[in-house]
VEXDREN-2710 file (C-alpha; in Angstrom, 1 decimal):
% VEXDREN-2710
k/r/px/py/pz
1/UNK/-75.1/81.1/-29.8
2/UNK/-74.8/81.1/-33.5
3/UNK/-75.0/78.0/-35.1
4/UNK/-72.4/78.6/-37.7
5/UNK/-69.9/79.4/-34.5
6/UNK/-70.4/76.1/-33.1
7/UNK/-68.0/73.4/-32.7
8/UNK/-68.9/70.3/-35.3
9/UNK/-68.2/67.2/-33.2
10/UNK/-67.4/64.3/-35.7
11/UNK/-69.4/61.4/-34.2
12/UNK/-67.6/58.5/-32.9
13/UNK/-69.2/56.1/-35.3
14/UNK/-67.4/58.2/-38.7
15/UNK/-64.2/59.0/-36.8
16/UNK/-61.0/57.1/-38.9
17/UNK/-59.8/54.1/-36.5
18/UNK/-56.2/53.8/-35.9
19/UNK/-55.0/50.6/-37.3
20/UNK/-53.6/49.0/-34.1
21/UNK/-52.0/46.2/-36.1
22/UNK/-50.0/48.3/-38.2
23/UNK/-49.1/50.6/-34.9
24/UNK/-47.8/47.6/-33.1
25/UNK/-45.1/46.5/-35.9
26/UNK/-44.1/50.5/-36.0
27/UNK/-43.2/50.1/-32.8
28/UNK/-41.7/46.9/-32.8
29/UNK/-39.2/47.6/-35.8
30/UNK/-38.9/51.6/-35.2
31/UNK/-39.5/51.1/-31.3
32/UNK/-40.8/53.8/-28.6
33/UNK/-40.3/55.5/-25.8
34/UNK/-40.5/52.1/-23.5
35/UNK/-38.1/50.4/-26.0
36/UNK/-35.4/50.3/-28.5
37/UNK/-36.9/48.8/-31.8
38/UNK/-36.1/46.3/-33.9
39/UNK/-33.9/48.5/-36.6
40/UNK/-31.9/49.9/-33.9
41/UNK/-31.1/47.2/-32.0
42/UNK/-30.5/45.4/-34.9
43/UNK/-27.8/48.1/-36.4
44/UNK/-26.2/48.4/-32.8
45/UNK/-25.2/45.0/-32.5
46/UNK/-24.2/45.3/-36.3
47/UNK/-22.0/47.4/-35.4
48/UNK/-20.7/46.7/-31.8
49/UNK/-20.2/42.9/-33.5
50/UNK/-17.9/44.9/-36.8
51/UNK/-15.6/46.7/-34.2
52/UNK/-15.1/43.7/-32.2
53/UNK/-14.1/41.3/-35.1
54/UNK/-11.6/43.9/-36.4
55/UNK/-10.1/43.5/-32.8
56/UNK/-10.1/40.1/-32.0
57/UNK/-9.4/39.1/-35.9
58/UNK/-5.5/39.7/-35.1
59/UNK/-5.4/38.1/-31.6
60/UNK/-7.6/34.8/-33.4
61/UNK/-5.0/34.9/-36.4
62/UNK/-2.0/34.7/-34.0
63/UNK/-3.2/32.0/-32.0
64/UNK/-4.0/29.8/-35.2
65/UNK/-0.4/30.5/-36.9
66/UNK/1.6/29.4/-33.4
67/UNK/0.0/25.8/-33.8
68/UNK/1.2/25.6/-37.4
69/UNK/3.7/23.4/-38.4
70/UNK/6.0/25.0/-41.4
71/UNK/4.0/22.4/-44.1
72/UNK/0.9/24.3/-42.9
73/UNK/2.9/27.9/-43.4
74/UNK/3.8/26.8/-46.6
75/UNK/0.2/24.9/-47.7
76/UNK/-2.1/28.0/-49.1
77/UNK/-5.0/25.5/-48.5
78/UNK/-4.4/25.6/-45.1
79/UNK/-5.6/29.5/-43.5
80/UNK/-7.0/29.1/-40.0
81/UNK/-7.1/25.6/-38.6
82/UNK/-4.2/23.6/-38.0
83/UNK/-4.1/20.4/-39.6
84/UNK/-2.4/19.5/-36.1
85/UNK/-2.1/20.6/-33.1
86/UNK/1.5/21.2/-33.4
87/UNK/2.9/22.6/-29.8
88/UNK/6.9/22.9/-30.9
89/UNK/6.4/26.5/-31.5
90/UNK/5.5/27.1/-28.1
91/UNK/8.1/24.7/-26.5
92/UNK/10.6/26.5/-28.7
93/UNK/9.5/30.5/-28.0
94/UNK/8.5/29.4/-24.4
95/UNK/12.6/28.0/-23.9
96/UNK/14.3/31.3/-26.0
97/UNK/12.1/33.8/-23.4
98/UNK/13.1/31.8/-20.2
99/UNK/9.4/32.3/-19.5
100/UNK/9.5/31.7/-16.1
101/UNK/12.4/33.9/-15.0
102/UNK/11.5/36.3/-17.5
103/UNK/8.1/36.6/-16.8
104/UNK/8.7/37.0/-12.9
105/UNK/11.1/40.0/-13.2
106/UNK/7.9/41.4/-15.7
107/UNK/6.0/41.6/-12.7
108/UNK/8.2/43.4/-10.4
109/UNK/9.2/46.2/-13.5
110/UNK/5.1/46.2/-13.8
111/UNK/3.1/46.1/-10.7
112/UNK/5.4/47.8/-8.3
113/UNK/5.3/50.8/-10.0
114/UNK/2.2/51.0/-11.2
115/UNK/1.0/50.7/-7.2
116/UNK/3.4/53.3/-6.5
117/UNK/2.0/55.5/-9.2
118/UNK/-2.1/54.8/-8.2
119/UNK/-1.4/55.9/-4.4
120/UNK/0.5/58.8/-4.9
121/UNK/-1.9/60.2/-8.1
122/UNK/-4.5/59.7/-6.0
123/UNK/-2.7/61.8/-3.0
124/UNK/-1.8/64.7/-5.6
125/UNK/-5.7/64.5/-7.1
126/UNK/-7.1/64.2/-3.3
127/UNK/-4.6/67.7/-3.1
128/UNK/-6.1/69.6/-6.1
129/UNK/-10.0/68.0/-6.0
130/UNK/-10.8/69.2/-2.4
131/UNK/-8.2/72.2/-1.6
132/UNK/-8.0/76.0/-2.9
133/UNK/-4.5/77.6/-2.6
134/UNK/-2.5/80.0/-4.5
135/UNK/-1.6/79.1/-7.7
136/UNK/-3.8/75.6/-7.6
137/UNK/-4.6/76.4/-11.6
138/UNK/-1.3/77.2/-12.6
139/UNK/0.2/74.1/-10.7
140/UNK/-2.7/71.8/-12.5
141/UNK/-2.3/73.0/-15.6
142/UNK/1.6/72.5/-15.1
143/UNK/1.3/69.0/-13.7
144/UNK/-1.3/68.4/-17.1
145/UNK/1.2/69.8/-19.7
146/UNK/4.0/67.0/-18.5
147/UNK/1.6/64.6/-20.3
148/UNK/2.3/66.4/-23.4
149/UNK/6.1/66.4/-23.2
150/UNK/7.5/62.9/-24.6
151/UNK/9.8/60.5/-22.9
152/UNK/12.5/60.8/-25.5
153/UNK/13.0/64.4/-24.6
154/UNK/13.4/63.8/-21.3
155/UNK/15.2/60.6/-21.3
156/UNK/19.0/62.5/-21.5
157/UNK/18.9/64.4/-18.4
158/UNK/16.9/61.9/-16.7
159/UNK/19.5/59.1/-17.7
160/UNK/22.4/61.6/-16.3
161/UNK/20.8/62.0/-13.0
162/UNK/19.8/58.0/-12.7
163/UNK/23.4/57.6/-13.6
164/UNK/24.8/59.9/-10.2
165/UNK/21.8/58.7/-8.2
166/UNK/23.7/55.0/-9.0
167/UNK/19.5/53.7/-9.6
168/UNK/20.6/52.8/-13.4
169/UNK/20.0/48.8/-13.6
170/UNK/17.6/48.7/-10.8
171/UNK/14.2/48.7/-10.3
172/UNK/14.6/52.1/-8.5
173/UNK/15.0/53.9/-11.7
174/UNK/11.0/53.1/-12.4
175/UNK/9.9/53.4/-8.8
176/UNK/11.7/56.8/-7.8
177/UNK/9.5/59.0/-10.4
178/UNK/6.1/56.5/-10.0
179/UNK/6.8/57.8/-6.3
180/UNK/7.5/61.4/-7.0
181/UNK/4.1/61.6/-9.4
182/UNK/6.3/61.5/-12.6
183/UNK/5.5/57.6/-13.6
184/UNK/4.7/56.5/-17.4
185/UNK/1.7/59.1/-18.1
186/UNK/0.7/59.9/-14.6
187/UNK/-0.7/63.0/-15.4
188/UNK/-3.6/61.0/-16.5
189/UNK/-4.0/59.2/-13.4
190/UNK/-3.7/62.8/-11.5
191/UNK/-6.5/64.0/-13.6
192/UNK/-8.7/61.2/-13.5
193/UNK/-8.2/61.4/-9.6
194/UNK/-8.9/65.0/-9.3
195/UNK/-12.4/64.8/-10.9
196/UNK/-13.6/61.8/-8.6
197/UNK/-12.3/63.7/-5.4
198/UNK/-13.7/67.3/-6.9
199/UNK/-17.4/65.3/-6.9
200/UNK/-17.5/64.1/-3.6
201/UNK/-20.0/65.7/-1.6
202/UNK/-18.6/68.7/0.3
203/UNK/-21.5/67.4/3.0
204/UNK/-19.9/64.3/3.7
205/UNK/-16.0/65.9/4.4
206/UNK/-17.5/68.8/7.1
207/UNK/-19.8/65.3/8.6
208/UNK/-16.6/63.7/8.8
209/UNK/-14.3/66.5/10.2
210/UNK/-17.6/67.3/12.4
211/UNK/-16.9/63.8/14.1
212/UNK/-13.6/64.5/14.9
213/UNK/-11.8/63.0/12.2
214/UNK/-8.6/64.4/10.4
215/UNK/-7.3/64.8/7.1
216/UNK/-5.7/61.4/6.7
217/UNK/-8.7/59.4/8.3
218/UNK/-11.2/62.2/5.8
219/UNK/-9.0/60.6/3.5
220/UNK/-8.8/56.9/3.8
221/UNK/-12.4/56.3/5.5
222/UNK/-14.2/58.9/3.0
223/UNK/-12.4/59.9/-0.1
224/UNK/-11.1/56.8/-0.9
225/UNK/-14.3/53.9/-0.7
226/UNK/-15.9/56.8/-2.8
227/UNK/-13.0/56.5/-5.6
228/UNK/-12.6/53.0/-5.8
229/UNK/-13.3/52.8/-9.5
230/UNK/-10.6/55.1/-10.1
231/UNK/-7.9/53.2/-8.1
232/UNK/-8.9/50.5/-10.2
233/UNK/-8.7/51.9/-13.8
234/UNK/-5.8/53.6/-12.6
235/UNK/-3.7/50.3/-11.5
236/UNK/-4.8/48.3/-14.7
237/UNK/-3.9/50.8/-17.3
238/UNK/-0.8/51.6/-15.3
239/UNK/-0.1/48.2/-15.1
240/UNK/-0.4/47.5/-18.9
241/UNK/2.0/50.9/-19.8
242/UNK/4.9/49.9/-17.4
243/UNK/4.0/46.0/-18.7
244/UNK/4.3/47.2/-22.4
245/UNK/7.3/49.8/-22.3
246/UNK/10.5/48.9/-23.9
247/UNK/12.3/52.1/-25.0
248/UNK/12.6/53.6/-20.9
249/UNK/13.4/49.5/-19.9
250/UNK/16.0/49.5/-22.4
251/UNK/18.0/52.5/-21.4
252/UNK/17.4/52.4/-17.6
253/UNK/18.2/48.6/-17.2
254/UNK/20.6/47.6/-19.2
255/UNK/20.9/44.3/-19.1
256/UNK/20.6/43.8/-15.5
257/UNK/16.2/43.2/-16.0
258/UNK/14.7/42.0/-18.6
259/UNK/10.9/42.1/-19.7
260/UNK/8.9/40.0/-21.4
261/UNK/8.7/43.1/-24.3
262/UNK/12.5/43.4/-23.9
263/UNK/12.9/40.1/-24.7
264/UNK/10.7/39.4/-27.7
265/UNK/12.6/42.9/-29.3
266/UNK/15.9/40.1/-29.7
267/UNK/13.9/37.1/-30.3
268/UNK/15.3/36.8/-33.3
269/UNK/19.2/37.0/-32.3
270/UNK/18.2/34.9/-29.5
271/UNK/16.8/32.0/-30.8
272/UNK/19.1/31.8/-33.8
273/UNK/21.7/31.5/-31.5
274/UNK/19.8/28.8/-29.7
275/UNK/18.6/27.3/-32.5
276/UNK/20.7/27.7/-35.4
277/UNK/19.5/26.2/-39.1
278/UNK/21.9/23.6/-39.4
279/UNK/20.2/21.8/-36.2
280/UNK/16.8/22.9/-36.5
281/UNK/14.6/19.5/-36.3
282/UNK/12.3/19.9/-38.8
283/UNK/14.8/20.1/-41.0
284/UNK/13.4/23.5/-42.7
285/UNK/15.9/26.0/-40.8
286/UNK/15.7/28.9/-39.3
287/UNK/13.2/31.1/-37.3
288/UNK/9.6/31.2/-38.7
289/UNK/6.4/33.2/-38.6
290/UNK/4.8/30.3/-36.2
291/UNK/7.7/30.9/-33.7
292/UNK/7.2/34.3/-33.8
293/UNK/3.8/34.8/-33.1
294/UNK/4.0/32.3/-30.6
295/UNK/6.7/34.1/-28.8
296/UNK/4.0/36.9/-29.2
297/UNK/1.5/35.0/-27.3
298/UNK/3.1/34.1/-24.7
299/UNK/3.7/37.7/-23.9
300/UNK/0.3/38.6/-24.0
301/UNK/-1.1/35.2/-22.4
302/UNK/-1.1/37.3/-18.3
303/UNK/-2.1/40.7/-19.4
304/UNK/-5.3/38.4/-21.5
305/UNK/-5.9/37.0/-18.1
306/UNK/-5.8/39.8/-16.1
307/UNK/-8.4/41.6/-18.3
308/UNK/-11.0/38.6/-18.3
309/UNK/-10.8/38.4/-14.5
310/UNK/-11.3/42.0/-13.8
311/UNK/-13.3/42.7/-17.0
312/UNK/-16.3/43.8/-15.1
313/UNK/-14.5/45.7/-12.4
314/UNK/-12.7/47.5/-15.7
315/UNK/-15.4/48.4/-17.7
316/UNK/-17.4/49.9/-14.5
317/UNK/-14.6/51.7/-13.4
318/UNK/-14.4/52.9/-17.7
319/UNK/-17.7/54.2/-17.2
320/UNK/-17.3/56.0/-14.0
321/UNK/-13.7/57.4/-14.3
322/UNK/-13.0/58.2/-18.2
323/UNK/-16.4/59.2/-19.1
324/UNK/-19.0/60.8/-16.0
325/UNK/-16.4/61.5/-13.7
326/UNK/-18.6/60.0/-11.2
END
């Protein structure tokens, strides 16, 4: 072979050395394929940390004001703590809402619904996910498309036929359409059904109809363990909707229930009729921006706790239902 076509091997001895010092802080700050570096970790958290303060700022800004005392309202000095732990704005909000009874017919108007709503979205997804009939895309896209038409277009007819149905001022007029797969933004619910049930392994339904079991049992023993993080997200979000509407709660019950949003709409009226500024104790009359937020709080305080008991069960069910569809 010709010398000039031969390979020249550098020799080990001349060959540049890597610089394993300067290898090992690339991959600590810029990281690798094994793990996330330094920079990124560093601007993740950055900005995971900026999205949650602008949260949480407003919720940590109305729990400060309802323990201030109207010299602290007044004192510029004075931003975020207290100079005392002043509870009369609570006593005062918490006695105008009649918290208790309030808060009891919240629950009703909320969770009865909204566990009216999960079962039967989950019944109409089960329907589209795992059966093929004639016209199964046109009803879909038709039972979709309601999520598009607003309430207050609605709310006319729908109040005419509550009115002859005699459901107006009961909790009827919410549980009727949560039955009927019309509820606060049930499409949503339908579709979030459908692609859990659409994913299930056609293997497991013929196993189970192999072993002699029928639709309802296919159902209940297969379908629904499978889409449990979908009954969950379903309920919650449900939950807070029906929890948080006041423009369908105000038309359909009149004044025969009350919410805790209904009733924090006429705080004002209320406690100025309970409270008027000639016998206000403090001397300073009137209703203030303490009161009012702590009104505010107090409306928030069960759907807070809620959340922070089933704050893992939500955010896996997040992740499973809104986003994979798994």
């Amino acid at each position: 072979m010709d010398s000039t076509k031969r390979r020249r091997v550098m020799p080990l001895s001349s060959r540049p050395k890597k610089n394993k010092g300067q290898s090992r802080i690339h991959k600590m700050l810029f990281g690798s394929n094994q793990n996330v570096g330094f920079f990124r970790r560093f601007l993740t958290y950055t900005l995971l940390i900026a999205i949650g303060f602008c949260f949480i700022l407003p919720l940590l800004y109305m729990i400060s004001t309802s323990f201030k005392n109207m010299g602290d309202l007044i004192n510029s000095s004075v931003n975020w703590i207290p100079t005392e732990f002043y509870t009369e704005n609570i006593r005062k909000a918490y006695e105008v809402l009649d918290y208790v009874a309030t808060l009891g017919q919240t629950i009703i108007v909320a969770v009865l619904p909204s566990i009216a709503q999960t079962l039967v979205a989950a019944l109409v997804g089960y329907g589209f996910g795992r059966y093929r009939f004639p016209g199964h895309k046109l009803l879909l896209g038709l039972v979709l498309a309601t999520f598009l038409v607003p309430s207050q277009v609605t709310v006319i007819p729908t109040y005419i036929l509550f009115n002859r149905l005699g459901i107006l001022g009961s909790i009827l007029a919410y549980l009727i359409p949560a039955g009927l797969g019309q509820g606060i933004n049930s499409a949503i619910f339908i579709l979030i059904f459908y692609q859990n049930f659409k994913n299930i392994p056609t293997s497991l339904i013929e196993a189970a109809r192999l072993d002699g079991a029928n639709e309802f049992t296919v159902f209940t023993r297969v379908a629904v363990p499978m889409a449990a993080s979908a009954f969950i997200i379903s309920f919650l979000f449900s939950l807070v909707w029906y929890w948080n509407e006041t423009y369908l709660a105000s038309i359909y019950f009149g004044d025969s229930l009350t919410t805790l949003q209904l009733e924090l709409q006429r705080f004002v009226s209320s406690y100025n009729s309970m409270f008027p500024a000639g016998q206000n104790v403090d001397g300073l009359g009137g209703i203030n921006e303490a009161i009012e937020l702590a009104a505010t709080l107090l409306s928030i305080i069960p759907l807070l706790i809620i959340y922070f008991i089933a704050q893992r069960w939500f955010v896996d069910s997040i992740d499973k239902s809104g986003i994979t569809g798994e």
